[in-house]
N, C-alpha and C positions, 0 to 999 in steps of 0.2 A: 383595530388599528395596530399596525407592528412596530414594537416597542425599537427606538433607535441604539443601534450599535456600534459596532466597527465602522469605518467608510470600507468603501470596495478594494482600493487602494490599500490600507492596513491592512487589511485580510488577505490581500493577496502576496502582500511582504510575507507578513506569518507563515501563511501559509506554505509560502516557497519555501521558509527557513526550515520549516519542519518538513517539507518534504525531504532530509537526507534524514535517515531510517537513526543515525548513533545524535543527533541532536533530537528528533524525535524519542527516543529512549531518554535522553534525559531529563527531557521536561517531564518525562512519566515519573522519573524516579526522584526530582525533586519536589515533584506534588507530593509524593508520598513523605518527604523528609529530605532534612538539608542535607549536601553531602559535600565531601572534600573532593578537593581536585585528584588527589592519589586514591579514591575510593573511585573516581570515575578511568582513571592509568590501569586499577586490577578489573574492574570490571568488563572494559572496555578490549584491553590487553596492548594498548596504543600507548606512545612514546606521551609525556608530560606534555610536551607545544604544541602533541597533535589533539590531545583532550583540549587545551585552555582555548587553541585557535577557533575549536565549537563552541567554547563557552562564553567567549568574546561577542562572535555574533549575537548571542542570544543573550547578553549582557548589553550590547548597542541598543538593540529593540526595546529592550525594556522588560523581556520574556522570565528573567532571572536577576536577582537582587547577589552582590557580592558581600563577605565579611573576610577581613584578612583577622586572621589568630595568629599570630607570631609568623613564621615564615610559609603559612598555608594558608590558602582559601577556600570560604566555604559557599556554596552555592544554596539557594534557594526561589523557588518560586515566588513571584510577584503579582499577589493578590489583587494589588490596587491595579495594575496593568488594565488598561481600557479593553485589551483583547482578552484575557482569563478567561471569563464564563464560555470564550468562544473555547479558544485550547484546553480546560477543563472535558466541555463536550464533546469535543473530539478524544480525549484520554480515555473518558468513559467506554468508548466502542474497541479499545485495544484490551490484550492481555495483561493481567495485573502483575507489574512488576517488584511488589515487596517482596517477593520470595528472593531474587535476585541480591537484594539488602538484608535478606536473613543468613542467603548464603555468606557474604560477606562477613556476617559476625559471626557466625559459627567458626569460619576460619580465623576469628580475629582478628578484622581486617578493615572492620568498624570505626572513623573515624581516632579512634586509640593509635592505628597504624601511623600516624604524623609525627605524636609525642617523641 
């Protein structure tokens, strides 16, 4: 018998949401680790409202958890999320994106960048 999960209906929210390719990237890069809004402006190379406006959808759904740190936020994936183990298995089948967050420090550009 198959274990219940999502409704069709949720998964196919999600699922739309992640079909744009830079909110997809980011769910990738917050499973790997939390990140700041100005770590997603360099990585991305997109204006500040055009990062937050994806990360609002994905903050509505439930897909990512917010923390504000003095005048910046930070993102993170939401484990408890009832759709995770789905978007989890879906991450798994992409290219691994911590190199992208090493680049980041190497340049210094790691969360420090906000201070």
């Amino acid at each position: 018998m198959k274990e219940a999960g999502v409704t069709v209906e949720t998964a196919a929210k999600i699922l739309k949401l992640l079909g744009d390719k830079t909110r997809l990237t980011m769910i990738a890069l917050v499973l790997e680790d939390e990140c700041c809004v100005c770590e997603f402006v360099e990585l991305f190379q997109m204006s500040q409202p055009a990062v937050s406006q994806h990360l609002r959808k994905l903050r509505d759904v439930g897909l990512v958890n917010e923390e504000r740190r003095g005048q910046w936020i930070f993102y993170k994936a939401n484990k408890d999320h009832e759709a995770y183990p789905m978007v989890e298995q879906l991450i798994n089948h992409l290219p691994d994106q911590k190199q992208k967050l090493e680049a980041l420090a190497e340049q210094g550009l790691r969360v420090n960048c906000c201070d």
